[in-house]
C-alpha positions as CSV (number, residue, x, y, z in Angstrom):
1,X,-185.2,163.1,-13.9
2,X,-182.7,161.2,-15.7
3,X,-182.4,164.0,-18.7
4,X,-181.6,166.4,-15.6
5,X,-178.8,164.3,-14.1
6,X,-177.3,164.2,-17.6
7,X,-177.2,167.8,-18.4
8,X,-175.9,168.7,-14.8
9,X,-173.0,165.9,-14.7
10,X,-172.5,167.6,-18.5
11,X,-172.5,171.0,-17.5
12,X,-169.9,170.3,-14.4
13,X,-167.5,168.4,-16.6
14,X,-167.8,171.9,-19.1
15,X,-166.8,173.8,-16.2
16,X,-163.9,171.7,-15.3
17,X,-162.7,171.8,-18.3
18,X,-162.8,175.7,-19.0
19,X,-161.1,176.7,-16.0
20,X,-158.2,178.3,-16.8
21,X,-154.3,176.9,-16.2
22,X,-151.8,179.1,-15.3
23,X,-149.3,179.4,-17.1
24,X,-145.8,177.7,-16.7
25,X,-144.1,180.7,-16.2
26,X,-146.1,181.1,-12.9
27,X,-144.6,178.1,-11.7
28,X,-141.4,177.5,-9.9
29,X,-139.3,174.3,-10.4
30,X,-136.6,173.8,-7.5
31,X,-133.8,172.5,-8.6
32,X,-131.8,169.9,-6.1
33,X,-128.6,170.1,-6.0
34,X,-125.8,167.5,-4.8
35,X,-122.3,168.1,-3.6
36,X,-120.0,168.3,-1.2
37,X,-120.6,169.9,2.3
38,X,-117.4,171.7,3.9
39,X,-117.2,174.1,7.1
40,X,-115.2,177.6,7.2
41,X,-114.4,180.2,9.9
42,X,-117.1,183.3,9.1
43,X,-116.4,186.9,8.6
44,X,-117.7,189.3,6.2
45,X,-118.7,187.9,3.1
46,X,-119.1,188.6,-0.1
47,X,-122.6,189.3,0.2
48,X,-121.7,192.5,2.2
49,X,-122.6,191.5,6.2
50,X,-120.5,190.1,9.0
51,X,-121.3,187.2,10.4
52,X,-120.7,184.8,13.1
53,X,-119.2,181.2,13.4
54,X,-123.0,180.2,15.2
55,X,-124.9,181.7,12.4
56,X,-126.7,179.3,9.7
57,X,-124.3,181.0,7.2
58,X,-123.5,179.4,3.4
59,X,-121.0,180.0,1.1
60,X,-121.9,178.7,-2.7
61,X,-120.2,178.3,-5.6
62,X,-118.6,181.1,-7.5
63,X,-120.7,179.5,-10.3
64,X,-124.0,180.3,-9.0
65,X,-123.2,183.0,-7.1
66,X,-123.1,185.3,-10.4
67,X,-123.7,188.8,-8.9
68,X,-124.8,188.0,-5.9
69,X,-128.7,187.6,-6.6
70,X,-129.2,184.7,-4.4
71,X,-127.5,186.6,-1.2
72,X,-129.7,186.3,2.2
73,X,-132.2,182.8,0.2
74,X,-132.3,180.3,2.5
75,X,-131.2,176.9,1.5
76,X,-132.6,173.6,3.0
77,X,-129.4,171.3,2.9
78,X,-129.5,167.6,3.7
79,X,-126.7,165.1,4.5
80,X,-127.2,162.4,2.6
81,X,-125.0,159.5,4.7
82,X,-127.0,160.8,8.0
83,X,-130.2,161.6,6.8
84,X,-129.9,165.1,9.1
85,X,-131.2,168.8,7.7
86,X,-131.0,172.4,8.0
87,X,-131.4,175.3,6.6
88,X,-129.0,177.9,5.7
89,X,-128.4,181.3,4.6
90,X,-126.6,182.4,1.4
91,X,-124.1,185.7,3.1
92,X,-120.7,184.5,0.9
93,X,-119.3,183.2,-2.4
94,X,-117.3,180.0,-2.5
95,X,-114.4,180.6,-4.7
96,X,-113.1,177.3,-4.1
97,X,-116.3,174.9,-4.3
98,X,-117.3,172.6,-6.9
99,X,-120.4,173.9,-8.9
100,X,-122.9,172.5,-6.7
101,X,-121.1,172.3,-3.3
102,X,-121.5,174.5,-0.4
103,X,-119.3,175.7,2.4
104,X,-121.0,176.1,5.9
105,X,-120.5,178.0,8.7
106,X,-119.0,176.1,11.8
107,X,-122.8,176.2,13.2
108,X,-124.6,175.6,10.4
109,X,-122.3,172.4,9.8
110,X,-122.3,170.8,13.2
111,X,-126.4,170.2,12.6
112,X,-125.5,168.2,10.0
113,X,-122.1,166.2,11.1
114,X,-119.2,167.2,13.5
115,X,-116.4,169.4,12.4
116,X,-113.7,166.4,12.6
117,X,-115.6,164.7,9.9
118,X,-114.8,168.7,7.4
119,X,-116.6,166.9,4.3
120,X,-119.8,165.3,4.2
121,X,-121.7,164.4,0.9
122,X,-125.2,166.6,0.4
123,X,-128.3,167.5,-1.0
124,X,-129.6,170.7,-1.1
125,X,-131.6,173.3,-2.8
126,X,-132.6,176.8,-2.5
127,X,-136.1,177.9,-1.1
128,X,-138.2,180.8,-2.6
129,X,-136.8,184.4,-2.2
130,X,-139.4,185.1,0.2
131,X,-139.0,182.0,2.3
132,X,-137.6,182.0,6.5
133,X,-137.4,179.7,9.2
């Protein structure tokens, strides 16, 4: 009885251990980000659509904006002094903003502080391409 405890307990650990690990390409790291938070009026953006001053809109930073290939992610954006989150939508490029700053719509920026306040400090990083609220 004891021999066939043994070579069962052996046989699961072999199993374990052969089961395969994907490999680290497959895996996504999110990167967080922390800036500054700032609020401008909406138009058209350089992502190509018109928006709204109500919409969840975000501009970011010339520097990561690139050619565009993070147009319509969602970002989850956190103010750090408050403690409050949302999540927003890349539509526009930032000319203006520090590397890892963002600009908000007037909406989108009134979830996390009031407009008087216009800079607030944050955290915040993309979610996967496929990702909505």
């Amino acid at each position: 009885m004891f021999r066939l405890i043994l070579i069962s307990l052996c046989a699961i650990i072999i199993t374990v251990l052969a089961a395969p690990i994907p490999p680290s390409s497959s895996l996504a790291k999110r990167t967080t980000h922390s800036g500054k938070g700032t609020w401008f009026e909406v138009g058209t953006g350089a992502c190509g659509y018109t928006d709204s001053d109500s919409d969840p809109i975000v501009a970011i930073s010339a520097e990561i904006y690139g050619s565009g290939g993070n147009c319509n992610q969602w970002i989850h954006i956190t103010n750090t002094d408050n403690g409050y989150s949302a999540y927003g939508r890349t539509r526009d490029e930032c000319e203006s903003c520090g590397s890892t700053s963002l600009d908000m719509s007037p909406g989108l920026f009134e979830e996390l502080s009031t407009l008087d306040t216009g800079e607030i400090p944050i955290s915040w990083h993309f979610m996967s391409k496929d990702w909505s609220p």
